[in-house]
C-alpha positions in Angstrom: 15.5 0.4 13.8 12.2 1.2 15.4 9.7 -1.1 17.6 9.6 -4.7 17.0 6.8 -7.2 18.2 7.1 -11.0 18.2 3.7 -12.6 18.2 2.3 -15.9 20.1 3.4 -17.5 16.3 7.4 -16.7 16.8 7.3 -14.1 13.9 8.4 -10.5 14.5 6.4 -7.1 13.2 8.1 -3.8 12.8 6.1 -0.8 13.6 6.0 2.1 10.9 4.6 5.3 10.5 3.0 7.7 7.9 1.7 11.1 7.8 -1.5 11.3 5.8 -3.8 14.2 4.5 -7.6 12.9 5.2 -10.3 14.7 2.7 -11.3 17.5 5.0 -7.4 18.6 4.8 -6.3 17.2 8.1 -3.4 15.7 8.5 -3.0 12.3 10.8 -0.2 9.7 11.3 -0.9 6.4 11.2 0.5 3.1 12.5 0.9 -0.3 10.7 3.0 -3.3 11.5 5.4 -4.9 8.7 7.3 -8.3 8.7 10.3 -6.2 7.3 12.0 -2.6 9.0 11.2 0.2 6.3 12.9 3.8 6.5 9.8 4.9 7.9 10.4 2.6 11.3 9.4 4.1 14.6 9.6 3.6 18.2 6.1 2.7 20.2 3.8 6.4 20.6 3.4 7.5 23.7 -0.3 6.3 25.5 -0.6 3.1 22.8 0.0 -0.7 23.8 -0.1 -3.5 21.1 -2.5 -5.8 20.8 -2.9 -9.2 18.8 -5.4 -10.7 17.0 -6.7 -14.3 18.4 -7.0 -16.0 15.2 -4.3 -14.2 12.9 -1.1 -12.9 15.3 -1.5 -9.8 13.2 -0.5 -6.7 16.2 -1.9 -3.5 16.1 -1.8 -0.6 18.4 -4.3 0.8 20.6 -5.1 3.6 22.6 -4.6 2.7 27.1 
């Protein structure tokens, strides 16, 4: 199922995740919230906390 975040609005974000290649070659994960749970659902990383924004309710992650 993964992490799930209700916002100050009442509606509920699912955390994914997605490996990437960046141009250099490098590979990275990255986060992104989703009003519906997609097979790539995860749980919360390790050393991240989820913020919202003020004027949207959109979460997002950052680092402690």
């Amino acid at each position: 199922m993964g992490y799930s975040h209700q916002n100050s609005k009442g509606k509920t974000y699912f955390l994914h995740s997605k490996d990437v290649e960046l141009k250099g070659g490098r590979q990275q994960t990255i986060y992104y919230f989703a009003k519906d749970s997609r097979p790539e659902a995860c749980d919360l990383p390790a050393g991240k906390v989820v913020i919202e924004n003020t004027k949207t309710g959109l979460p997002f992650l950052k680092g402690k």
